[in-house]
MOPAC internal coordinates of N, CA, C and O (Angstrom, degrees):
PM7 1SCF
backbone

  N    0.0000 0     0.00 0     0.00 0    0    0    0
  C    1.4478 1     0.00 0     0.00 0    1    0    0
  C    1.5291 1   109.93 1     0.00 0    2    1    0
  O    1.2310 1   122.30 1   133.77 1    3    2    1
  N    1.6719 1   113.20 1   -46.23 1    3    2    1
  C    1.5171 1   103.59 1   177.51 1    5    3    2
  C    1.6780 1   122.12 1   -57.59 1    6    5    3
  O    1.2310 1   127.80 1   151.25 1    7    6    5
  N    1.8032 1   102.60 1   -28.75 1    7    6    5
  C    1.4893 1   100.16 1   170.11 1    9    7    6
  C    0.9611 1   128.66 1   -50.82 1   10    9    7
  O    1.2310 1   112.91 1   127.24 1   11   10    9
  N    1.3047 1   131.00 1   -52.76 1   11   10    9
  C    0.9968 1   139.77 1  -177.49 1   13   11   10
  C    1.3838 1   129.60 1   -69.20 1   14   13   11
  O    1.2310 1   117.63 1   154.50 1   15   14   13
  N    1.7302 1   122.12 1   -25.50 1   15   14   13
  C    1.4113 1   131.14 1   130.65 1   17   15   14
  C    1.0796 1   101.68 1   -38.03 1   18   17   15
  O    1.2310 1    97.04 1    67.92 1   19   18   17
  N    1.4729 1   158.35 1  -112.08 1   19   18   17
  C    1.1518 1   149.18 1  -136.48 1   21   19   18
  C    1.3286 1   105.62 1   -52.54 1   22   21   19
  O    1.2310 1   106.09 1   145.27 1   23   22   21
  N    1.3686 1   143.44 1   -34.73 1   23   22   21
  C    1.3629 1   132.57 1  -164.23 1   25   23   22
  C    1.8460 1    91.36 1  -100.30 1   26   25   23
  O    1.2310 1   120.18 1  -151.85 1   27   26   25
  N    0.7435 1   117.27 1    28.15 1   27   26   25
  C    1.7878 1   142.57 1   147.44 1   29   27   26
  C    1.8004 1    90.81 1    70.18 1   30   29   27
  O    1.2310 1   111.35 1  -166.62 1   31   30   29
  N    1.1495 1   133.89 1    13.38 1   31   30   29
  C    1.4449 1   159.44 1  -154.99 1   33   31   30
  C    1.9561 1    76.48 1   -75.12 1   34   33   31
  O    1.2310 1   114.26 1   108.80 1   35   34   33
  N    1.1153 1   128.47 1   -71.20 1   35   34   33
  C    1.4072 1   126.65 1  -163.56 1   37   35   34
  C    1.4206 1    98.35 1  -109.07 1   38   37   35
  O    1.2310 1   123.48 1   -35.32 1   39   38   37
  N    1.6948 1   110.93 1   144.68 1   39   38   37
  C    1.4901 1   126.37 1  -177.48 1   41   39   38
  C    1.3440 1    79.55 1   -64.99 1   42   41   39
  O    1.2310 1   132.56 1    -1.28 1   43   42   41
  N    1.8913 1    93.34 1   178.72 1   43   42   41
  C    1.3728 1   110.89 1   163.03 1   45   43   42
  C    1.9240 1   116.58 1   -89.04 1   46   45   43
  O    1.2310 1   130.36 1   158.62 1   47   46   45
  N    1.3116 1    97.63 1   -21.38 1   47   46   45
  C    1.4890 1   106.56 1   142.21 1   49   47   46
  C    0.8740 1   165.91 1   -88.43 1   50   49   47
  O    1.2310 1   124.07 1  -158.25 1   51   50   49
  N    1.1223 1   109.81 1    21.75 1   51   50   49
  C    1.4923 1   153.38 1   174.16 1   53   51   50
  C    1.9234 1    94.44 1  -104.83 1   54   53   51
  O    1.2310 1   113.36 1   130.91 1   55   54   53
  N    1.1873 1   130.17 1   -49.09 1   55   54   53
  C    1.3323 1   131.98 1  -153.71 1   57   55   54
  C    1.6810 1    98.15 1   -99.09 1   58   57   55
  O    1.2310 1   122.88 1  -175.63 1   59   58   57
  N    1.5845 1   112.09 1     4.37 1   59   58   57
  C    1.4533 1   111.65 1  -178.93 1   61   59   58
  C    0.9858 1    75.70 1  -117.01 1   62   61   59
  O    1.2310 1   101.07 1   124.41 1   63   62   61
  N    1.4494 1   152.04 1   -55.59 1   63   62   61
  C    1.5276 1   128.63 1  -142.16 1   65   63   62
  C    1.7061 1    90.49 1   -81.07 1   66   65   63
  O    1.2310 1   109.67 1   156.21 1   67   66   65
  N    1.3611 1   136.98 1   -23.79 1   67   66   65
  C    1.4057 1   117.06 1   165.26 1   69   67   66
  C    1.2031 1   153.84 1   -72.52 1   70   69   67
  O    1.2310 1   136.82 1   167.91 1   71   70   69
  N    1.7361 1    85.03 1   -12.09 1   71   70   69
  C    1.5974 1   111.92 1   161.86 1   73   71   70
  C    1.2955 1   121.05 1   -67.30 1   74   73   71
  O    1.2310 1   124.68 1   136.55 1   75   74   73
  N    1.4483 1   108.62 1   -43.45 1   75   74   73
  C    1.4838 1   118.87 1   171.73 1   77   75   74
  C    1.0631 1   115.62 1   -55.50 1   78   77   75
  O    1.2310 1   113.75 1   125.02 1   79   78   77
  N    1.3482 1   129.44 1   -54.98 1   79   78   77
  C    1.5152 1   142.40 1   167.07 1   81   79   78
  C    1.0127 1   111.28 1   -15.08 1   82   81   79
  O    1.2310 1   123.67 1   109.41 1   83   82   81
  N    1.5806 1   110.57 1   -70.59 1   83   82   81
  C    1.4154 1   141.36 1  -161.04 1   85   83   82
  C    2.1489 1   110.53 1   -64.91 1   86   85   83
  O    1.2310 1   133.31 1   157.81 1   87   86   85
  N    1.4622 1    91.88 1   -22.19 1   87   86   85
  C    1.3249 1   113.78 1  -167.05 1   89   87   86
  C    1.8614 1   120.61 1   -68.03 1   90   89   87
  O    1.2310 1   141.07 1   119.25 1   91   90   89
  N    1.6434 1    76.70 1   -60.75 1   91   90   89
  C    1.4788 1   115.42 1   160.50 1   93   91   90
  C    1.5686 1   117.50 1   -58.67 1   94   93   91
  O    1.2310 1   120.24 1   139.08 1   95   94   93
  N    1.4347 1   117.15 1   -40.92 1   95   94   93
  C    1.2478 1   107.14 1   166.55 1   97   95   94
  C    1.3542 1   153.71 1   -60.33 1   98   97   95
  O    1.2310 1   138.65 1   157.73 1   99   98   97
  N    1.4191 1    81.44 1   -22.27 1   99   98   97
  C    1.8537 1   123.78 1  -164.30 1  101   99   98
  C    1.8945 1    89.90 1  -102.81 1  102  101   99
  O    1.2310 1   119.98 1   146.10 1  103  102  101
  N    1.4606 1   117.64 1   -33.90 1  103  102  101
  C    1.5555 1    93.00 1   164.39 1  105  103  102
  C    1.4725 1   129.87 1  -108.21 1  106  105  103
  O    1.2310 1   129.37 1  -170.65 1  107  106  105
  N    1.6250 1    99.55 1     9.35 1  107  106  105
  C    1.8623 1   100.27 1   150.45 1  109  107  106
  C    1.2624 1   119.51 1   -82.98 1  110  109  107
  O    1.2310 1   124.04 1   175.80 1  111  110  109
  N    1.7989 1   109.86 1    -4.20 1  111  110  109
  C    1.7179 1    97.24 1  -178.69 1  113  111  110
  C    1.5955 1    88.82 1   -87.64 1  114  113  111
  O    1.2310 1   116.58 1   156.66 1  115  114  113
  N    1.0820 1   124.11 1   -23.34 1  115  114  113
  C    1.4355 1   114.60 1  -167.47 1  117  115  114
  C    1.7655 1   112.19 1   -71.69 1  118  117  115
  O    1.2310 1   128.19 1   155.41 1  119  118  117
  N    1.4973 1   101.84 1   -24.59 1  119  118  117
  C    1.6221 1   115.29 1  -170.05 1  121  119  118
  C    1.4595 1    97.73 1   -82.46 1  122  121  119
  O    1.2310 1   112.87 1   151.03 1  123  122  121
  N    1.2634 1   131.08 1   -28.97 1  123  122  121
  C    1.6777 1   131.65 1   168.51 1  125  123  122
  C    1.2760 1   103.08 1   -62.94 1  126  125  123
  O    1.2310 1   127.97 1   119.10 1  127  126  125
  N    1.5287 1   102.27 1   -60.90 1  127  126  125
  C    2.0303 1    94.27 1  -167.72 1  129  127  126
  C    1.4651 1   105.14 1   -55.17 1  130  129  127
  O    1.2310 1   118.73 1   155.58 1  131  130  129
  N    1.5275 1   120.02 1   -24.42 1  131  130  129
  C    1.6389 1   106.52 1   177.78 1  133  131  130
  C    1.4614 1   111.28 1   -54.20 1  134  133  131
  O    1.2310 1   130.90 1   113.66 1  135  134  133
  N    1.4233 1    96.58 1   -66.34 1  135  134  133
  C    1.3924 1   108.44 1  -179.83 1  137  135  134
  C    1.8348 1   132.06 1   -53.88 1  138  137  135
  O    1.2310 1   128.90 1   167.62 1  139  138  137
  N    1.5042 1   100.45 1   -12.38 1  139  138  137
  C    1.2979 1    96.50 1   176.46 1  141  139  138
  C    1.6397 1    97.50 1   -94.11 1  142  141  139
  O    1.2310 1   122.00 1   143.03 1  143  142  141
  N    1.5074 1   113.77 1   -36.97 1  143  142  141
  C    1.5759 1   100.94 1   177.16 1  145  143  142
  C    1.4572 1   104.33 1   -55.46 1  146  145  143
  O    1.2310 1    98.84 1   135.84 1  147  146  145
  N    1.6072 1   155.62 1   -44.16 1  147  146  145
  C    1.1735 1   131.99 1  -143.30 1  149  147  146
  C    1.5064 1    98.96 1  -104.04 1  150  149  147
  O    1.2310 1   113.44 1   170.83 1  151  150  149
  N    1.5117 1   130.01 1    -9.17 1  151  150  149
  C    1.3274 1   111.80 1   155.35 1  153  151  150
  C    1.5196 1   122.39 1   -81.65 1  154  153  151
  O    1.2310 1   117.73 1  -168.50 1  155  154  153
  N    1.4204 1   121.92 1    11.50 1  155  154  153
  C    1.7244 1   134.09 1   163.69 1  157  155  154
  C    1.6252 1   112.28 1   -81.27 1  158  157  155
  O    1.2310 1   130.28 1   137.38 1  159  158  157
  N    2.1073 1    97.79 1   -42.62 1  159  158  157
  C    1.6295 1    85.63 1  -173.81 1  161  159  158
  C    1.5744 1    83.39 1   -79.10 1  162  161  159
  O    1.2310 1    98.58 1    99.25 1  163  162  161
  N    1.1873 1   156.01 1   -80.75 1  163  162  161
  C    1.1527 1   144.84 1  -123.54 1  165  163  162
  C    1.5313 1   107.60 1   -57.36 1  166  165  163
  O    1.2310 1   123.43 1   167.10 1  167  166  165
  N    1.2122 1   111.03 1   -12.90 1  167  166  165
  C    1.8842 1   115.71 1  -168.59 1  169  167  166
  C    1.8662 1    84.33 1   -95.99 1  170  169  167
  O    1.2310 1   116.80 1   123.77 1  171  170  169
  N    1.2893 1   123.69 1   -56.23 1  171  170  169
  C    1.7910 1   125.01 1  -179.85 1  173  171  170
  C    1.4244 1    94.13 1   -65.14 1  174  173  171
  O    1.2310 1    97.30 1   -22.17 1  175  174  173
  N    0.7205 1   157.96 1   157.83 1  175  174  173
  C    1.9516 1   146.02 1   116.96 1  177  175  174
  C    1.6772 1    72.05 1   176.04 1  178  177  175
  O    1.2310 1   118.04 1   125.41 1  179  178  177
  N    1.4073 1   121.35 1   -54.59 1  179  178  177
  C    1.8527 1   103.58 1  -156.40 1  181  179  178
  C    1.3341 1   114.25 1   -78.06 1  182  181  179
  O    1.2310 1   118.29 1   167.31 1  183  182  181
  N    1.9802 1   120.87 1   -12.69 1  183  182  181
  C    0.8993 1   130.36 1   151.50 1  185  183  182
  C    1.6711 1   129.62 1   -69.94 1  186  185  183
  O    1.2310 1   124.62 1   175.07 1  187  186  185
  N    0.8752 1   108.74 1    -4.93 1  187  186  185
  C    1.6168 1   118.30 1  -155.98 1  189  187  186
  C    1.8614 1   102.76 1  -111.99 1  190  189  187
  O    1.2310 1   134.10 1   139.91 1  191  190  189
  N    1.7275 1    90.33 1   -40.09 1  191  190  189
  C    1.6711 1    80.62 1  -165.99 1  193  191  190
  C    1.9978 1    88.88 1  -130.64 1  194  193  191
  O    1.2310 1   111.79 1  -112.94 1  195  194  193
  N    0.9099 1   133.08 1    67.06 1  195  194  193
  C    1.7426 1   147.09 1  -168.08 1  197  195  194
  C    1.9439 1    87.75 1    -5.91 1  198  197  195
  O    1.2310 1   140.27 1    96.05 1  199  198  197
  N    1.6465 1    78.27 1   -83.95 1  199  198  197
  C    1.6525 1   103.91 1   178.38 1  201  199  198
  C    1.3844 1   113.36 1   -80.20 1  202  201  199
  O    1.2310 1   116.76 1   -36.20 1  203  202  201
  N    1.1933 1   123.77 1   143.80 1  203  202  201
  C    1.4289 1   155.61 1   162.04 1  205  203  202
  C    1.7792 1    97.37 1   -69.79 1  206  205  203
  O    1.2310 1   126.76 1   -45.18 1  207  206  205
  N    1.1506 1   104.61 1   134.82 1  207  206  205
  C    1.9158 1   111.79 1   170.32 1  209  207  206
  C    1.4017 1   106.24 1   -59.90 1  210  209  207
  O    1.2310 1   106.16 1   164.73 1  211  210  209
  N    1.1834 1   143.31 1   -15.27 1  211  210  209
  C    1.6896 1   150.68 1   148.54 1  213  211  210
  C    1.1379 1   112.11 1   -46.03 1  214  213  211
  O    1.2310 1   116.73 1   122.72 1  215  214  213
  N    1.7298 1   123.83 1   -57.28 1  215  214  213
  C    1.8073 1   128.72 1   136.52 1  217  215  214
  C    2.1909 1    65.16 1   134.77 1  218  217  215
  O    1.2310 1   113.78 1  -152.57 1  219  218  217
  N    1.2459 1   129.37 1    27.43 1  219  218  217
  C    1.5843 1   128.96 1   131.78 1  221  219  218
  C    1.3635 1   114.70 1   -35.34 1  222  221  219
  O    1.2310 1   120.56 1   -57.82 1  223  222  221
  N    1.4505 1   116.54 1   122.18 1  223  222  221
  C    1.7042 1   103.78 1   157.66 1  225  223  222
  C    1.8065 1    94.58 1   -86.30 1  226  225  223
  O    1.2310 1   133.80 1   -49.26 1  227  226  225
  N    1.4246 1    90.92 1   130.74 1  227  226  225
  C    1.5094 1   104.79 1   161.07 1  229  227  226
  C    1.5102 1   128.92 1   -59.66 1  230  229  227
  O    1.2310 1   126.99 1   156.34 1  231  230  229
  N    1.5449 1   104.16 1   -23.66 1  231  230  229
  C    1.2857 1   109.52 1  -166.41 1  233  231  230
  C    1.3585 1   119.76 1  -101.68 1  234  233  231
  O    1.2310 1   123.55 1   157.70 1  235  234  233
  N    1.3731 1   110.79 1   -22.30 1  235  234  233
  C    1.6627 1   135.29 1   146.60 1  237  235  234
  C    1.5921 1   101.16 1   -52.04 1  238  237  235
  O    1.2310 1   112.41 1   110.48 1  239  238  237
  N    1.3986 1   131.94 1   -69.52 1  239  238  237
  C    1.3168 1   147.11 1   173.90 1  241  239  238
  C    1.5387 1   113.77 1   -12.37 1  242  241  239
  O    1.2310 1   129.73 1   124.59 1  243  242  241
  N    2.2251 1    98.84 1   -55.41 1  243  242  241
  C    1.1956 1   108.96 1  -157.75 1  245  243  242
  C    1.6577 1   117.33 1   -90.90 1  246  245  243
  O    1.2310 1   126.19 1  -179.09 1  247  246  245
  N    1.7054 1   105.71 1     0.91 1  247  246  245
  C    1.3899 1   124.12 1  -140.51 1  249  247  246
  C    1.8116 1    75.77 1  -126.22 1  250  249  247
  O    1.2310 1    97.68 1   158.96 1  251  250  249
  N    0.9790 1   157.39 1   -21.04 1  251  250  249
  C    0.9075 1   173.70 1    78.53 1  253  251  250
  C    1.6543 1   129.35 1    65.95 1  254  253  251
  O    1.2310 1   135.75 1    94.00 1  255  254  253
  N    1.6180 1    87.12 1   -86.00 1  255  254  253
  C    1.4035 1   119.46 1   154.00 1  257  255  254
  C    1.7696 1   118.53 1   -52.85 1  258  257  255
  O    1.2310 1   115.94 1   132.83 1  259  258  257
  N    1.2602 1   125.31 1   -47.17 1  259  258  257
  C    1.6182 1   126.75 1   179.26 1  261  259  258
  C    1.9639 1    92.74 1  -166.45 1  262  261  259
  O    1.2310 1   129.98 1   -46.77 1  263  262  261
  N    1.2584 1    98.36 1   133.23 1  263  262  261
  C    1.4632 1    99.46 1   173.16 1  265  263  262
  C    1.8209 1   105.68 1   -57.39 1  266  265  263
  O    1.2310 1   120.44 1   161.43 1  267  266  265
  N    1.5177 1   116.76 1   -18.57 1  267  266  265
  C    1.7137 1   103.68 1  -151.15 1  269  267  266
  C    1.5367 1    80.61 1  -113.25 1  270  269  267
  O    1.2310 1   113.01 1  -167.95 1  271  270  269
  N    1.6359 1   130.82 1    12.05 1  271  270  269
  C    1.3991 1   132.23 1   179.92 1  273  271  270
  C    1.4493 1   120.33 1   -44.59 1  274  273  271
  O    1.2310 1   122.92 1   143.25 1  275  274  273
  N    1.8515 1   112.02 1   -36.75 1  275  274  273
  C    1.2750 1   108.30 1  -179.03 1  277  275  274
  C    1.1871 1   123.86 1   -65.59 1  278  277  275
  O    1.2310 1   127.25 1   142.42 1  279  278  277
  N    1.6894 1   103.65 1   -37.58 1  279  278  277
  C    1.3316 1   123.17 1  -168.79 1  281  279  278
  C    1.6796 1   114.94 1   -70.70 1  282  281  279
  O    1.2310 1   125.19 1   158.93 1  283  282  281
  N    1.5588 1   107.64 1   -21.07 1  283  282  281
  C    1.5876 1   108.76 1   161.85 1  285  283  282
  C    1.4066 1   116.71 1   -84.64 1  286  285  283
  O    1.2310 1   120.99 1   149.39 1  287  286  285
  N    1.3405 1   115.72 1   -30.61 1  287  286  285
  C    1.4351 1   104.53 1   173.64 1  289  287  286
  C    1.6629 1   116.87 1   -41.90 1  290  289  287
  O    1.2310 1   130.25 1   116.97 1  291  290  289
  N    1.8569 1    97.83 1   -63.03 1  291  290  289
  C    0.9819 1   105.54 1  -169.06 1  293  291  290
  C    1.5348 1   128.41 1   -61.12 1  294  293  291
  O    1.2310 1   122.80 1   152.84 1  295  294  293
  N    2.1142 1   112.24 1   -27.16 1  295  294  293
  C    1.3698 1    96.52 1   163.01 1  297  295  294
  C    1.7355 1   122.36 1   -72.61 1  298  297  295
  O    1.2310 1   124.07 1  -171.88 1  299  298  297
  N    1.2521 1   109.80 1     8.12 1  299  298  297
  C    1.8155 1   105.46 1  -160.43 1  301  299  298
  C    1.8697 1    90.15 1  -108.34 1  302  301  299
  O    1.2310 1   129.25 1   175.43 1  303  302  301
  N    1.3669 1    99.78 1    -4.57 1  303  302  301
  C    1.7048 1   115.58 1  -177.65 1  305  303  302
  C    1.5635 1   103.24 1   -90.45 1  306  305  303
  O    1.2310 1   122.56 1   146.89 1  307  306  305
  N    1.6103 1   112.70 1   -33.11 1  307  306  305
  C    1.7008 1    97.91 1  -179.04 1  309  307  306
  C    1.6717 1   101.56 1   -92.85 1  310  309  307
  O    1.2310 1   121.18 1   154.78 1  311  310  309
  N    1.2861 1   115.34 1   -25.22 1  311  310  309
  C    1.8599 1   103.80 1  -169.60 1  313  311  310
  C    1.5596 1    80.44 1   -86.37 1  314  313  311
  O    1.2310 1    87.24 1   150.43 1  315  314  313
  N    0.8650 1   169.63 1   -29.57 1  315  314  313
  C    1.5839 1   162.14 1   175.80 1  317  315  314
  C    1.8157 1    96.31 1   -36.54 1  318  317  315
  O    1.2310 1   136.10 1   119.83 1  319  318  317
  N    1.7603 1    86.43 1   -60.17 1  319  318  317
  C    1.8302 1   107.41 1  -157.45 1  321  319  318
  C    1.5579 1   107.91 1   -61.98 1  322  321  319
  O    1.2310 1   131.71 1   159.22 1  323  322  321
  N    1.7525 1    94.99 1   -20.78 1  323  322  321
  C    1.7763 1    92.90 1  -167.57 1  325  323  322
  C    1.1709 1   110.56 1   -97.86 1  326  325  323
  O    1.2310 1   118.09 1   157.47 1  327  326  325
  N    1.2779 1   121.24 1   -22.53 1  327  326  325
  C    1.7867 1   119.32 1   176.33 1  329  327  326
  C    1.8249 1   103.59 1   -94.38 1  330  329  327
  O    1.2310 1   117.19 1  -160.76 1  331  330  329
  N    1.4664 1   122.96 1    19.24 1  331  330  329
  C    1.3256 1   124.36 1  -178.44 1  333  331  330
  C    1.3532 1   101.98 1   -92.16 1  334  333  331
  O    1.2310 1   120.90 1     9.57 1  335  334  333
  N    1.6603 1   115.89 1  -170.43 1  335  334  333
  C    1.2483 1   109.70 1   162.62 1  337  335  334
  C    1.4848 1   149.86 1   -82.35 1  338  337  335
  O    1.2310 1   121.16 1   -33.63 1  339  338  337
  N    1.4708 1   115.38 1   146.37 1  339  338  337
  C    1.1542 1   134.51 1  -131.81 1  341  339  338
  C    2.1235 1   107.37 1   -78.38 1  342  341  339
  O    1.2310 1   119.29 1   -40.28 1  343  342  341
  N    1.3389 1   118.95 1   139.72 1  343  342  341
  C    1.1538 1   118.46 1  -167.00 1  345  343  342
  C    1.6966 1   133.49 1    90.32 1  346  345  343
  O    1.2310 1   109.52 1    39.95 1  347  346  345
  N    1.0123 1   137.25 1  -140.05 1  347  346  345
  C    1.8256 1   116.28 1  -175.39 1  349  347  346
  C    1.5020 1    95.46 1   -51.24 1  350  349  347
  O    1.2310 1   118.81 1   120.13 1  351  350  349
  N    1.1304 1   119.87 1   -59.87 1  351  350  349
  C    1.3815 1   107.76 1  -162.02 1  353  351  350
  C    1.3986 1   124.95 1   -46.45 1  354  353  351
  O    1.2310 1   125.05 1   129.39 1  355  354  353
  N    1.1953 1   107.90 1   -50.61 1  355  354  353
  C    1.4905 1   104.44 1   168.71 1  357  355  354
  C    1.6177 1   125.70 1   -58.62 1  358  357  355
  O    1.2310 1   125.52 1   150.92 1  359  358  357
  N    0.9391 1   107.00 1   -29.08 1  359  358  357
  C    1.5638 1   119.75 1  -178.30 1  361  359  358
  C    1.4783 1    99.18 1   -75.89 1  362  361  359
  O    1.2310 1   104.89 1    96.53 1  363  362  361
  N    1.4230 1   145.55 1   -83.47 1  363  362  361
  C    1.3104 1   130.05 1   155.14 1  365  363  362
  C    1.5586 1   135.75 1     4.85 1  366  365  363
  O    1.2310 1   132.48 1   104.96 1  367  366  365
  N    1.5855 1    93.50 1   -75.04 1  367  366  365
  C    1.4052 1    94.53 1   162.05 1  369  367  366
  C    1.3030 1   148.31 1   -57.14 1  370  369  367
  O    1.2310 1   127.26 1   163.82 1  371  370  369
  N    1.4689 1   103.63 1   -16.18 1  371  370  369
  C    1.4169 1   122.57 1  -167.01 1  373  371  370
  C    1.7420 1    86.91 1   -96.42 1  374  373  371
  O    1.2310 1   122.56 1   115.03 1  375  374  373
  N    1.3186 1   112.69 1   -64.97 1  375  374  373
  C    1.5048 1   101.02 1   172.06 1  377  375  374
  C    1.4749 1   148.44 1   -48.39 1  378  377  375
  O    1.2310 1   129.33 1   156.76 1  379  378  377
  N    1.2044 1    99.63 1   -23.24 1  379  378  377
  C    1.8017 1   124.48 1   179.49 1  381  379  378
  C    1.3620 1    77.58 1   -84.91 1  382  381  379
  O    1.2310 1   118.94 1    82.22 1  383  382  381
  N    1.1126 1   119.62 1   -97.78 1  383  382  381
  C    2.0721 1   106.03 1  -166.43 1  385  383  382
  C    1.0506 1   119.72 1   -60.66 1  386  385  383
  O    1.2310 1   114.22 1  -140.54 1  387  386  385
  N    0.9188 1   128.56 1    39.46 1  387  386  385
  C    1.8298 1   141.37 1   155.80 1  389  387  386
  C    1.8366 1   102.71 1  -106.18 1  390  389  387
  O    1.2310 1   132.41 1   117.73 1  391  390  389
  N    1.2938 1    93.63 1   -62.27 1  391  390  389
  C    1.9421 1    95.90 1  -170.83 1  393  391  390
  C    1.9866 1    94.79 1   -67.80 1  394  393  391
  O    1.2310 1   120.31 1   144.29 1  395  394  393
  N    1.1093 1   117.01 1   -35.71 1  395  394  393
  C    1.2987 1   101.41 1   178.48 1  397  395  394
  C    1.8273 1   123.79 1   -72.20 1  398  397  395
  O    1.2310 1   125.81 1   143.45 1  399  398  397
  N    1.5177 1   106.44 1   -36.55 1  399  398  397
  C    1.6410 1   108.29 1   159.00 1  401  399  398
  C    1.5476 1   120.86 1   -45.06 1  402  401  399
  O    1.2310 1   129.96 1   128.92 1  403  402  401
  N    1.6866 1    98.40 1   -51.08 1  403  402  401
  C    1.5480 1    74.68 1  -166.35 1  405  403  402
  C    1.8505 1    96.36 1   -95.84 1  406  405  403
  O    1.2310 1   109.03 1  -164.48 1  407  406  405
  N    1.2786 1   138.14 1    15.52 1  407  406  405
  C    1.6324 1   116.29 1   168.28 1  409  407  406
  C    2.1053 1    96.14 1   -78.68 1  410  409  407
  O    1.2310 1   132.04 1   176.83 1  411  410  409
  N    1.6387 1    94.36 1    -3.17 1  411  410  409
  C    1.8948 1    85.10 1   177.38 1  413  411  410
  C    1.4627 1   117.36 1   -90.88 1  414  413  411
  O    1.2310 1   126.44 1   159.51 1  415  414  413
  N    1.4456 1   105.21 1   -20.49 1  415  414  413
  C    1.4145 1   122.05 1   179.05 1  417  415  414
  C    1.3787 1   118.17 1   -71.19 1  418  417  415
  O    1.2310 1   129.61 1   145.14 1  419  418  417
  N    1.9449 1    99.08 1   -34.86 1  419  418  417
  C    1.4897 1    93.76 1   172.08 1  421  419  418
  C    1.8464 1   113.01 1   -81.95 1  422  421  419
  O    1.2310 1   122.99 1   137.11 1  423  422  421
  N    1.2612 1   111.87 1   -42.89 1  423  422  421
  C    1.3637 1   101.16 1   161.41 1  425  423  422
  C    1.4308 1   126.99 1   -33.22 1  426  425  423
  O    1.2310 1   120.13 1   121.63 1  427  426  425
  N    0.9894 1   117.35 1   -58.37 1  427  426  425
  C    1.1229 1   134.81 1  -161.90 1  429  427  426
  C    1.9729 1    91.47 1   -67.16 1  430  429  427
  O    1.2310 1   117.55 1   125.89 1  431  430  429
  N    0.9240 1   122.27 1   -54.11 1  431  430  429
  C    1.6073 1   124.23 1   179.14 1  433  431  430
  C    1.4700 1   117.13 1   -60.05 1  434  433  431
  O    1.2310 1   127.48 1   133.87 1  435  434  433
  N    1.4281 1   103.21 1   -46.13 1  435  434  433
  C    1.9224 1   104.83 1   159.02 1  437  435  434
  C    1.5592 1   116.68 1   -52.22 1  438  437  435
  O    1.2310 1   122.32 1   133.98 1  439  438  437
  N    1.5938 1   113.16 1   -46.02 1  439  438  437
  C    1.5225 1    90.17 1  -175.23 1  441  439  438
  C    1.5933 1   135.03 1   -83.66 1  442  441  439
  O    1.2310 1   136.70 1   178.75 1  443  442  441
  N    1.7593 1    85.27 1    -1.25 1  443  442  441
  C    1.5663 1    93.96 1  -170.36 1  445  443  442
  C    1.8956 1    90.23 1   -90.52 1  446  445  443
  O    1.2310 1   119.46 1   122.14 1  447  446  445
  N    1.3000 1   118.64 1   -57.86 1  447  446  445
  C    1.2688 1   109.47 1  -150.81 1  449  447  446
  C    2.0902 1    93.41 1  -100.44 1  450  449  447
  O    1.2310 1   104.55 1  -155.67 1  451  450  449
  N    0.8224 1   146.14 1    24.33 1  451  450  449
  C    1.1567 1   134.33 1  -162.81 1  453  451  450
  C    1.4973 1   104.56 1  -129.21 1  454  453  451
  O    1.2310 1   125.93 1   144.07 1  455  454  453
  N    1.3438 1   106.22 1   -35.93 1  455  454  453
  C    1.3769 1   115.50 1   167.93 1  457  455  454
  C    1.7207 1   127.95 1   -79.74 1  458  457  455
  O    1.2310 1   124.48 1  -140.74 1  459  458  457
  N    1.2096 1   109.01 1    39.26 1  459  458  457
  C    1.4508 1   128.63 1  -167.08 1  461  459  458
  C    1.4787 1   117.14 1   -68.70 1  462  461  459
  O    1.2310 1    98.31 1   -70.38 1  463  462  461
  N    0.8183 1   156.43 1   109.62 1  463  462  461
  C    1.6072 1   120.90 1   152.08 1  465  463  462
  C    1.4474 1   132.70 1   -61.43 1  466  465  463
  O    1.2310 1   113.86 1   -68.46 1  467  466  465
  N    1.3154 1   129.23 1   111.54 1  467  466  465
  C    1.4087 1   128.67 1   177.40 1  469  467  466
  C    1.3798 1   117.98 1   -42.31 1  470  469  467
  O    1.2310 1   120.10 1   180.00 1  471  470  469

């Protein structure tokens, strides 16, 4: 791209408005990785801390909102993780809300079908 600036092929405004581009891109990957990290703590936090210092169950809290709530966090937690930024982070993220989706999927399969009466 700089070649071609010099061989006058691209304005110099043309070569700022792509920087910007480029700028903006690099801080929507950063606004995903936010967002994929805080649908991980919100999926960990009700495992991690039962009760809230209020003496809230978190996990009542989180079950609350939609019985299948975790299970969207956690898919809106890996496409978050995968269009975020690029390298450990993404890999982390994508894995932490992967192992946390499906320990909700299996929950989620114990209480529907396990709790049966014969």
């Amino acid at each position: 791209m700089k070649d071609a600036f010099k061989n006058n092929e691209i304005s110099k405004a043309e070569m700022d408005w792509l920087k910007g581009e480029e700028e903006r891109d690099l801080l929507l990957e950063k606004v995903y990785s936010i967002g994929s990290g805080f649908c991980l703590l919100l999926m960990i936090l009700p495992l991690a801390l039962p009760y809230s210092p209020s003496g809230v169950d978190l996990f009542d809290l989180l079950l609350s909102v939609n019985f299948y709530f975790p299970m969207l966090l956690g898919a809106a937690g890996i496409v978050l993780g995968w269009l975020g930024v690029k390298g450990n982070v993404r890999f982390y993220l994508v894995l932490l809300n992967s192992l946390m989706f499906t320990f909700y999927i299996l929950v989620t399969w114990v209480a529907v079908f396990g709790f049966q009466e014969p």
